[in-house]
Residue, then its C-alpha position, 0 to 999 in steps of 0.5 A: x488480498x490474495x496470495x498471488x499478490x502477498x507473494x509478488x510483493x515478496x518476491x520483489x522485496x526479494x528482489x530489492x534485497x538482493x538489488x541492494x546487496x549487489x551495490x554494495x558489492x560492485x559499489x555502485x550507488x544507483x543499484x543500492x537505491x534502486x534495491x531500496x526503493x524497491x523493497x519501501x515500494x513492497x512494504x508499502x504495498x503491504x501495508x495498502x493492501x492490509x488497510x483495504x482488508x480490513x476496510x473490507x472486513x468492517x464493512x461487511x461487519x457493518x454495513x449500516x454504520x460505513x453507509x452512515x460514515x461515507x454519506x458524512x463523508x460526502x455530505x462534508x466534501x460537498x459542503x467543502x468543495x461546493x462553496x466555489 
């Protein structure tokens, strides 16, 4: 993850905040909403972005073992999805 990408998701957790706050203040539901949705999406966002950093690291930690588990992966999705 780079920092454009941390300080995006930021900037619109920012944002939403500040969305929020303005429903409240003029009374407006739909503004409030919209301020939180917006701040789930960037935590939501975080959290991706964290999971695929550390995907990224324990694969380049081990690359034998993630090989071994994405073939056993594939070897179950086949076995799965293969019987229609």
């Amino acid at each position: 993850m780079s920092l454009l990408d941390k300080a995006s998701d930021k900037a619109d957790e920012a944002l939403g905040k500040g969305q929020e706050q303005f429903g409240k203040a003029v009374d407006s539901p739909e503004h409030e909403f919209k301020g939180r949705v917006r701040q789930g999406a960037a935590k939501a966002s975080y959290a991706v972005d964290d999971a695929l950093d550390c995907v990224k690291s324990k694969t380049q930690d081990s690359p034998f073992v993630s090989l071994a588990i994405a073939a056993g992966v594939g070897f179950l999705a086949a076995k799965i999805f293969g019987r229609r």
